[in-house]
C-alpha positions in Angstrom: -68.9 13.7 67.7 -71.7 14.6 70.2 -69.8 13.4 73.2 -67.0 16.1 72.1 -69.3 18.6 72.3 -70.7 17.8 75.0 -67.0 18.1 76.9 -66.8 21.6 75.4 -69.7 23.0 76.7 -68.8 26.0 78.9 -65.6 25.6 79.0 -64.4 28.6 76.2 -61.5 30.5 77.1 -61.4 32.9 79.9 -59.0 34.4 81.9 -59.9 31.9 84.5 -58.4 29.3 83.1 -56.4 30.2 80.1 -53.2 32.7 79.9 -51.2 32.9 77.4 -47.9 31.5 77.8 -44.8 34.3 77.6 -41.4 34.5 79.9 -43.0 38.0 80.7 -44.9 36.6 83.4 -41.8 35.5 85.0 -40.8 38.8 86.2 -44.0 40.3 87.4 -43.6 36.9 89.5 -40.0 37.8 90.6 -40.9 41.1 91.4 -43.7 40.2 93.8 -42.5 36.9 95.8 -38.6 37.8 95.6 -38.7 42.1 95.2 -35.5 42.2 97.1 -33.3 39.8 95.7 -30.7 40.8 93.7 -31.5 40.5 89.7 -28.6 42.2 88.0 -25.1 43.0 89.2 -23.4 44.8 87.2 -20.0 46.4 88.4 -20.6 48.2 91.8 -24.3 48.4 91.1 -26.7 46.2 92.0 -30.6 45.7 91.1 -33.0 44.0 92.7 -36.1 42.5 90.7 -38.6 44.9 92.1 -36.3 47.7 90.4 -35.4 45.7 87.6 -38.9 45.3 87.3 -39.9 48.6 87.3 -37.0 50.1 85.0 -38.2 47.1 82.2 -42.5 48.6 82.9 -40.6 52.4 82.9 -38.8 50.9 78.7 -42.2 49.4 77.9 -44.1 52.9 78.6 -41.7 55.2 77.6 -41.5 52.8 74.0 -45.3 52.9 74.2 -45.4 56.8 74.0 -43.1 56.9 70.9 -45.8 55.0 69.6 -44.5 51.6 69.3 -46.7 49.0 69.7 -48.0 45.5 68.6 -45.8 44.0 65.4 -43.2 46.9 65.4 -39.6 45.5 65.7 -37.5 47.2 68.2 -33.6 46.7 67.4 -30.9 46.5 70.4 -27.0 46.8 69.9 -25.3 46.2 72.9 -22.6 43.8 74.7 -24.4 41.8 78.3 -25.0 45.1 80.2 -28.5 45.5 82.5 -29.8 47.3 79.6 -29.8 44.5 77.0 -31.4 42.6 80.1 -34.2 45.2 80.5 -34.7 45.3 76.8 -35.8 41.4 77.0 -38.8 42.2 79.0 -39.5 46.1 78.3 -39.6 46.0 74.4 -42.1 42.8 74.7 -44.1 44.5 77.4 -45.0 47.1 74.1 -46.0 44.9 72.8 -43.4 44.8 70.1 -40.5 42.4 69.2 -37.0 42.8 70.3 -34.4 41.9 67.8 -30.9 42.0 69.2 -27.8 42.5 66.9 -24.7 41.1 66.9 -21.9 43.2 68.0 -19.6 41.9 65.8 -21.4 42.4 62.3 -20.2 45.3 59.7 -22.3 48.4 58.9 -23.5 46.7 55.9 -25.1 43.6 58.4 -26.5 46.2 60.8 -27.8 48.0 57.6 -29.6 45.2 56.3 -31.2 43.5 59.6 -32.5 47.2 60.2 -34.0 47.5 56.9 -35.2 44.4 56.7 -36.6 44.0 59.9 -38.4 47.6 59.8 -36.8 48.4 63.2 -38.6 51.5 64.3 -36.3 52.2 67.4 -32.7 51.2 67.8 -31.2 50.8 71.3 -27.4 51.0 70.7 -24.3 51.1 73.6 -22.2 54.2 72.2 -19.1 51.6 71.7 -20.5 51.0 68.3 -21.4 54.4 67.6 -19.2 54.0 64.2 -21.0 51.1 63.4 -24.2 52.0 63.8 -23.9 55.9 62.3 -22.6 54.0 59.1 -25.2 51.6 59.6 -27.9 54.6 59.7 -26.4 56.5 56.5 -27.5 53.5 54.3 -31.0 53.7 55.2 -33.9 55.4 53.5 -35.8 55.5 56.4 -33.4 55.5 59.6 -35.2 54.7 63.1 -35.2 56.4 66.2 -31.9 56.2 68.1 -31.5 55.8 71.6 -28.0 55.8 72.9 -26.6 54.0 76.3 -24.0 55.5 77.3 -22.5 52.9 79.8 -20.4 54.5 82.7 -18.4 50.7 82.7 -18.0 51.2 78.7 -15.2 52.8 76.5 -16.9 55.8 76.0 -18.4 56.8 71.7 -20.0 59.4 70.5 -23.3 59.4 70.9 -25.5 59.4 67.4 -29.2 59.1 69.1 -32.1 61.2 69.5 -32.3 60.6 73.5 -29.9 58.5 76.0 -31.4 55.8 77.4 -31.6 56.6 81.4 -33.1 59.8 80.0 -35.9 57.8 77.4 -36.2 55.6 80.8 -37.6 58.8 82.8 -40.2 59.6 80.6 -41.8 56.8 80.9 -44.0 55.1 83.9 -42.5 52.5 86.5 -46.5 51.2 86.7 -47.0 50.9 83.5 -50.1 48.4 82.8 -48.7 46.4 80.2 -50.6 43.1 78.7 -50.0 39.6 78.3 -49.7 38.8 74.5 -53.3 38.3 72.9 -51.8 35.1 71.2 -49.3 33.5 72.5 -48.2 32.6 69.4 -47.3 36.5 68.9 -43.4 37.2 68.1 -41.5 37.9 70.6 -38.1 38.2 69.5 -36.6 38.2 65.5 -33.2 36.9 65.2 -31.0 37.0 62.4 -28.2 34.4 61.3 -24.8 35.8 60.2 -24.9 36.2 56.9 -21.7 34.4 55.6 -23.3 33.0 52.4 -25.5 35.6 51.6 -27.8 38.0 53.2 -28.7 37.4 56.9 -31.8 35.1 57.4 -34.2 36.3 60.0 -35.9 33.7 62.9 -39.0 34.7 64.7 -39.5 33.3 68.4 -42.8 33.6 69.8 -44.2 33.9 73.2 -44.7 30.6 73.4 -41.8 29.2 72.3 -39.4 31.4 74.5 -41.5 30.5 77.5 -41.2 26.9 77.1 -37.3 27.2 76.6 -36.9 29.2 78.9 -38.2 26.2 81.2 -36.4 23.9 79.4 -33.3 25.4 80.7 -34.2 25.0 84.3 -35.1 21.3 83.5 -32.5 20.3 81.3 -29.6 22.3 83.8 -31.3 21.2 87.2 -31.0 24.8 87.9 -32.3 25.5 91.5 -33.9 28.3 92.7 -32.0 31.7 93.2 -29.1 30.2 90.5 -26.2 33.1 90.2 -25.6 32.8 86.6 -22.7 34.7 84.7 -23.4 36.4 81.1 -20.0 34.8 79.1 -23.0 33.9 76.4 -24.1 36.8 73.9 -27.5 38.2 75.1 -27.7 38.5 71.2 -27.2 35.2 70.1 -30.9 33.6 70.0 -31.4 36.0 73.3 -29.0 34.3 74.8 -30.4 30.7 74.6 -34.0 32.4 76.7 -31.6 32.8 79.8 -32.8 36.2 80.6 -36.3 35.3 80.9 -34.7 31.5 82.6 -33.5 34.1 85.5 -36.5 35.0 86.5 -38.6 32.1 86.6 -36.2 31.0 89.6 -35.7 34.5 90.5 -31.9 34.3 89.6 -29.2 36.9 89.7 -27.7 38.2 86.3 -23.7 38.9 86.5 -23.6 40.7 83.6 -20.2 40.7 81.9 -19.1 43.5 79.2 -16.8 41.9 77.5 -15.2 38.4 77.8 -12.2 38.6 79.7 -10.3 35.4 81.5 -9.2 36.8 84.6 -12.4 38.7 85.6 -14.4 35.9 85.0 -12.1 33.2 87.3 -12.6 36.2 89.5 -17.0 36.5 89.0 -16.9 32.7 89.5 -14.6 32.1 92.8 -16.7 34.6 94.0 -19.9 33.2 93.9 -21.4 32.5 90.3 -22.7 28.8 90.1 -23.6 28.9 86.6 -22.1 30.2 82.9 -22.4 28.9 79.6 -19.0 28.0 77.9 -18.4 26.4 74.2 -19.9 23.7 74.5 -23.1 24.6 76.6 -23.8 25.5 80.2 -21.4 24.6 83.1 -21.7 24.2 86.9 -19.1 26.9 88.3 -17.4 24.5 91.1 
């Protein structure tokens, strides 16, 4: 027993040499080696990490101000557009936990993940605006909306409290945010589907995300600077930790509205090397 003490004296934890592990350190990484490198394409527009970077600090601060912080749930409905992206880092950067929603769920779902979650703040694309304003009138204590309102999208009304480039502007592109104080902290709260009974919710934690998102590069040989098309739900378990898989190798995200067959043979003669199909990831040839 003494010579295990002996091996542990002065060597406590400091930031020195221990971090805690989360897939949030990935992009203030990205931002710094690679700033001009394109992160998101979307459409015509294109983001490069230092911007991505600073729209996701500018989510975090402007989430902070609302008084979100460590342990609040933060809810996202929306299809693969940057702002689902963003959301991955920014809501985490609160300090809180992002639960994305599935798309496809009823009111009743939404309801019921929202509730039982305790989201404070939903993030919703105005596509399911029916959805979610149903959603919202079964709830005793409805959270604050915040409506994207996607120029690429099919247009909705909007239901929120503030759009989300204009939620964006009030807060700060150098916003200090923090490492986790445990990196066993959530960082993301999923749900299951619900077909025999009530949705059953899954925590991920800091920890956990970062190693699969490693586990991705490893187990796909992904190189560096991978161009990887978004066919794969962002909300279906955060999209297997691809978001924060991008940029750890400082990746570009073709992000993809909606599934369609002939503008994805398009995306991927045109450059993408990687998408995930049925039955996992696949090499775009």
């Amino acid at each position: 027993m003494s010579h295990q003490h002996r091996y542990n004296a002065g060597l406590d934890k400091n930031p020195g040499n221990f971090a805690s592990l989360s897939p949030l350190s990935f992009i203030a990484r990205a931002a710094e080696v690679y700033p001009e490198r394109a992160a998101i394409i979307y459409g015509d527009r294109r983001t490069s990490w230092s911007e991505a970077y600073e729209r996701c600090r500018r989510l975090a601060s402007a989430l902070t101000r609302q008084g979100v912080g460590e342990g609040d749930t933060v809810a996202v409905m929306a299809p693969n557009i940057p702002a689902i992206f963003e959301a991955h880092y920014g809501i985490p950067m609160s300090g809180a936990v992002i639960n994305a929603l599935n798309t496809r769920l009823d009111a009743r779902a939404v309801a019921f993940m929202l509730e039982h979650g305790e989201a404070t703040v939903l993030i919703a694309d105005t596509e399911y605006s029916e959805t979610v304003s149903a959603a919202l009138a079964m709830l005793e204590h409805p959270p604050l909306v915040i409506d994207i309102d996607d120029p690429l999208g099919p247009g909705g009304e909007r239901v929120g409290d503030i759009e989300y480039e204009m939620f964006l502007e009030g807060g700060s592109g150098n916003y200090a945010w923090q490492l986790p104080s445990d990196e066993w902290n959530a960082i993301a709260l999923s749900y299951t589907s619900g077909t025999t009974g009530n949705p059953k919710g899954v925590v991920t934690h800091h920890r956990g995300a970062y190693l699969n998102a490693v586990g991705n590069i490893v187990t796909w040989s992904m190189p560096h600077f991978p161009v990887y098309l978004w066919t794969l739900p962002m909300f279906h378990c955060n999209g297997w930790c691809f978001p924060w898989t991008l940029a750890a190798v400082a990746g570009t995200s073709v992000c993809l509205r909606r599934v369609d067959p002939a503008i994805i043979f398009e995306l991927t003669a045109s450059g993408v090397s990687f998408l995930w199909c049925a039955g996992g990831s696949q090499h775009a040839r």
